[in-house]
N, C-alpha and C positions, 0 to 999 in steps of 0.2 A: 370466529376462530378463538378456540384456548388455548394458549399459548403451556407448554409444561411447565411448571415449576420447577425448577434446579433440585438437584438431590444434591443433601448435604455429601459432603467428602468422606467423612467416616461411615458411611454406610456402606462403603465398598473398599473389598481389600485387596489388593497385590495377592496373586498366589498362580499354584502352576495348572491354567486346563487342561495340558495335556495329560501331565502327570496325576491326575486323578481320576480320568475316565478308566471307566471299568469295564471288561469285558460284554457285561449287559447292558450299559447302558445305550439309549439312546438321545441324541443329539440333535435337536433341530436349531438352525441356526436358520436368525431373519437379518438380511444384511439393510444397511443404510444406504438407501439409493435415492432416498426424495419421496415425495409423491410416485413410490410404484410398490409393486412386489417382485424381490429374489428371496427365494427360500430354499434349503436345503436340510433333508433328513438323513443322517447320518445311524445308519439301524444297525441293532446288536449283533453282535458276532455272531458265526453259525458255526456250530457244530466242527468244521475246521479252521473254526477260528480267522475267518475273514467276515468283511464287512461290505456293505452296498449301500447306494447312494438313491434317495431319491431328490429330484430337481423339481421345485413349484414353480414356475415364472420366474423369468430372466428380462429385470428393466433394462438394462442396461448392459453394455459391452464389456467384458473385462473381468467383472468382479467376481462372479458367479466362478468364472473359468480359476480365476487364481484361488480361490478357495480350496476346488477341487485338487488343484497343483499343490498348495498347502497342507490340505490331508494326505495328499500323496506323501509330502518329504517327511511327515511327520510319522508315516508307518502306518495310517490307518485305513487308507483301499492301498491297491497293488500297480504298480507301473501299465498305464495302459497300452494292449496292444499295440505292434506296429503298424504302420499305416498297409491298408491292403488286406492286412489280417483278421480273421472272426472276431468278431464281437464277445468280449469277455462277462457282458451282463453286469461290470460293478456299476455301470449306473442303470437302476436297474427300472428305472421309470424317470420318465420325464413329460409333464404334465403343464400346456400350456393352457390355463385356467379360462382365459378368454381373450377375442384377437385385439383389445385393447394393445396401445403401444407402449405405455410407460407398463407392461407386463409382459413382453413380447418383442419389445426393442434389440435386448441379446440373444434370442432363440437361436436365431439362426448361426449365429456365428458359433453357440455351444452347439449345436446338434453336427455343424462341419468338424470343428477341431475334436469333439468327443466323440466321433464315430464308431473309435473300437471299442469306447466301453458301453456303445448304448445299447438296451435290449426293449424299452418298449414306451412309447409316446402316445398320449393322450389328449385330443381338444375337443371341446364342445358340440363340432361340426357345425360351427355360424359364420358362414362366411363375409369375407370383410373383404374393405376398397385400398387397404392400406398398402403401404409399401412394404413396411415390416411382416404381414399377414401373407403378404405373395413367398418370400422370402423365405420365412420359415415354412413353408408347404413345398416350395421347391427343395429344400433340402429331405423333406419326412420324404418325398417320391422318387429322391437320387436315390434313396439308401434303402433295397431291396429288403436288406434282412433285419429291419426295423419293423416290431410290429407294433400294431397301429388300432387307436380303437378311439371310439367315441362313447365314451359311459353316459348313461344316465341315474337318478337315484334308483336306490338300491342295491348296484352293480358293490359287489365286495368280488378284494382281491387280495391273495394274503403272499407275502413277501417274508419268508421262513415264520419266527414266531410273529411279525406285525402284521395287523389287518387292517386296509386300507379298504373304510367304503364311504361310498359317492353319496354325497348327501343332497348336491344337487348339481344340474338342473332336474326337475322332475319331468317324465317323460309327456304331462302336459303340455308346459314351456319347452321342450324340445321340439312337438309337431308345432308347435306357431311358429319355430324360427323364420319360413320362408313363405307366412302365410298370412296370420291375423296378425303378427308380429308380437315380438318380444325385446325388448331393450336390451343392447349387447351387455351392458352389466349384468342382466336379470338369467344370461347365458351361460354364468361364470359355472365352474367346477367347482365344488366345496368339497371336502376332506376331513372324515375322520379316522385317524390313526390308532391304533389302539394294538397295545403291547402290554406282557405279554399274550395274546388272543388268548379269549377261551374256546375251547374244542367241546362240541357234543359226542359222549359215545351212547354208541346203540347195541344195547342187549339184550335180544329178545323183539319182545312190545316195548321195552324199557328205555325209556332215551333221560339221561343223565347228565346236564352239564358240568362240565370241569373249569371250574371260574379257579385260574392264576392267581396268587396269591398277589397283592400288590397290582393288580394289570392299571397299566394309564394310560389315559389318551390327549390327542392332540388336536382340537380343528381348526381347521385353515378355509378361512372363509373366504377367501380371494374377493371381488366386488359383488356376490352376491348382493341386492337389495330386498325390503320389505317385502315386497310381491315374490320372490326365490325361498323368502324363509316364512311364508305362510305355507306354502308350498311343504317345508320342509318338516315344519311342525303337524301336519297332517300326515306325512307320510311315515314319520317317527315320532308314533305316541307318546305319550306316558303314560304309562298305566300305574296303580297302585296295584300291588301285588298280596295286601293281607290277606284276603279271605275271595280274591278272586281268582277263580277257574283258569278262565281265560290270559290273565297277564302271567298267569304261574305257564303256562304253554306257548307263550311267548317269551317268556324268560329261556323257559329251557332249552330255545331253537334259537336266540339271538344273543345272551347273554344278559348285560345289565343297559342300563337306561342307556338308548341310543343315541341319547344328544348330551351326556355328561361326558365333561372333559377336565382335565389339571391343565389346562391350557389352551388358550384360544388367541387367532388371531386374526382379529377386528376385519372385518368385511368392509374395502372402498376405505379404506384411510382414515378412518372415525368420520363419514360422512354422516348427514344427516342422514341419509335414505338408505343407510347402510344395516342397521339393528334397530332393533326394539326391546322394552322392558323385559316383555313378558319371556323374550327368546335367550338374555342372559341372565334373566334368572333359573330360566332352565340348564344352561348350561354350566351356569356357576362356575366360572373357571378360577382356579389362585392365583393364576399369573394372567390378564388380560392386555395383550402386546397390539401398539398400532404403528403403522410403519407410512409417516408421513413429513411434512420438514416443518410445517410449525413457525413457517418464515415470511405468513402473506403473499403468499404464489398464487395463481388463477385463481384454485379453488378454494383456495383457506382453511383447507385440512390443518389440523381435525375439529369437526363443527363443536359449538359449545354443546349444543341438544346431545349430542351422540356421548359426549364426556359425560354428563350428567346423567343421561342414562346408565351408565355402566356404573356410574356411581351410587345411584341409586338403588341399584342391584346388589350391589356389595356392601350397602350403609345404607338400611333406607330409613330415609326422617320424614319423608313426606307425611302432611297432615300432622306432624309431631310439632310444628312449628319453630323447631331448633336449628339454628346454623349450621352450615358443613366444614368442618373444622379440621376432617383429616385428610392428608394429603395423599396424591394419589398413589405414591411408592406403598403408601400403609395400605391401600385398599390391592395390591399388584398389580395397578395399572402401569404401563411403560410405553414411550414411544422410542422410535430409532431417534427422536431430533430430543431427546432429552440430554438436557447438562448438567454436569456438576456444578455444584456452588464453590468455585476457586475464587471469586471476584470475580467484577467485569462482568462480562457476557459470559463470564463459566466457560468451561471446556467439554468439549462433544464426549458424549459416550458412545454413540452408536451404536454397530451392528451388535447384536443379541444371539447367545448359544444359551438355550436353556439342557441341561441334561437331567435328564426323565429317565431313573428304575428305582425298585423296591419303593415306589408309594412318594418318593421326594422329587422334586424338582428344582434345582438350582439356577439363579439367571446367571450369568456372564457377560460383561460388558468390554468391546476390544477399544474402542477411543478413534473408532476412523472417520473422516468426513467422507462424503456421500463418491467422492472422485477419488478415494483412500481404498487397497488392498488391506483385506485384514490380515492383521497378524498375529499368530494364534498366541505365541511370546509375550501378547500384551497384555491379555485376557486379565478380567479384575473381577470379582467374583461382589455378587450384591451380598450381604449382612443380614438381611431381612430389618 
């Protein structure tokens, strides 16, 4: 286990989150919950100028829900529905990644209380012995006018200008679930976000794509492991594009490299069995986020191997025979159980909003512990 190094105090400044989100922007926030995943994406305003909410796994009871209730006071979704009443669609997906339970422990409890705003929920289709897995399926089958779908890679779905597509499981590891078997990590749903989407037009024989100016993306690698992301690297090439045919035809129908992203976050809690070299150097992300405690728990998230992987992707000295000397804020690595340097045991930073448009990315740090509502009031904005 690597423990994170405190970030110095001046590297983060008091200022207002709310007061500076921008109509375009969008907002993923990864909250501190321990060894699990709650996420939320907060996407750009549409055209009348409202906003939707997408939900990745829910560890935990409480937190996920008060967030939601926090965007609310703060004007950024709309008072949900009364109870009884249609579904308003601000949440506009909810995606339980896999039926592990530190990612699936608060499902159930968000999919009862947020029923009038939910419109469409996602799982792997791997069924589990747990109690939290029973739970959250009773409530997807009370709620008629929930729709319901089990993705596999390649499945894109696009949410006004954001495109949300499934990077895994690949629909290989889908037919083994109930068969030759697949390891429920190896299950997971992975996600890449990408705003603002480019669009192909077609005129004629002619097809044209229309690449956004600034467009970024996001993925959320939930516990994928090694075996999910060989999988994944096969199914989304990379091609060089100078002088070849074929990647130029492929460009024009998908856009740019399928696996870059301005931000990623880390598969399984910086486990070992979670990434490899060669898949974050593909991705190269500036901000590389792990959401783990960092405090000698079971599993000793996050593995030393996996740190030094990502490190070595964003600084690499191997074979150069030089020290590593820079720390990991300078390389945009971050976890939820990172501290400031106040003295002592330093003070928790926690849950994490990065806001992603026009090409920048800014982190945010709110100060909660893992059994803490965030509070958006507290927001402290990182320096670089």
């Amino acid at each position: 286990m690597g423990t994170p190094a405190p970030i110095p105090a001046a590297r983060h400044a008091a200022d207002s989150f709310l007061g500076g989100l921008q109509p375009f922007h969008l907002v993923y926030f990864l909250l501190n919950v321990g060894d699990g995943d709650s996420q939320v994406v907060l996407l750009p305003e549409d055209p009348a100028g409202e906003r939707r909410l997408l939900v990745v796994d829910v560890a935990k009871k409480g937190k996920t829900i008060a967030l939601i209730a926090a965007l609310e006071a703060a004007g950024l979704i709309g008072p949900a529905p009364a109870a009884g009443a249609d579904p308003d669609g601000s949440v506009a997906l909810v995606v339980a990644t896999h039926p592990h339970s530190d990612h699936i422990a608060g499902m159930a409890e968000l999919l009862a209380t947020q029923r009038t705003r939910l419109a469409e929920f996602w799982d792997p289709g791997y069924f589990h012995t747990s109690q939290s897995y029973h739970q959250m399926m009773t409530e997807v089958e009370a709620n008629s006018l929930l729709g319901y779908a089990q993705p596999t890679a390649g499945f894109r779905r696009w949410f006004g200008t954001a495109l949300v597509t499934v990077l895994s499981p690949a629909v290989g590891l889908r037919n083994r679930f109930d068969t030759y078997g697949t390891e429920v990590n190896d299950s997971s749903i992975s996600l890449r976000v990408e705003f603002p989407a480019a669009r192909v037009v077609q005129r004629g024989a002619e097809r044209e794509l229309l690449d956004q100016s600034n467009t970024m993306a996001l993925i959320l690698g939930a516990d994928a492991q090694t075996l999910s992301w060989s999988f994944v690297l096969t199914d989304f090439p990379q091609l060089h594009t100078d002088d070849n045919a074929a990647a130029k035809a492929i460009r024009a129908a998908t856009g740019s490299d399928p696996l870059s992203a301005k931000v990623m976050k880390v598969s399984h809690h910086g486990s070992k069995h979670g990434i490899n070299l060669e898949l974050m150097e593909r991705i190269n992300p500036a901000l590389t986020l792990v959401s783990s405690t960092a405090d000698g728990t079971r599993f000793h998230f996050p593995h030393t191997v996996a740190q030094e992987l990502i490190r070595e992707a964003k600084d690499p000295l191997a074979g150069l025979g030089a020290a590593r000397v820079r720390p990991d804020a300078d390389l945009g690595l971050f976890y939820t159980s990172d501290r400031e340097d106040t003295g002592g045991a330093g003070t928790v930073l926690g849950s994490m909003a990065v806001v992603m448009g026009r090409g920048v990315a800014t982190l945010w740090r709110f100060g909660d512990d893992t059994d803490d509502d965030v509070d958006l009031s507290q927001g402290r904005r990182f320096t670089g």
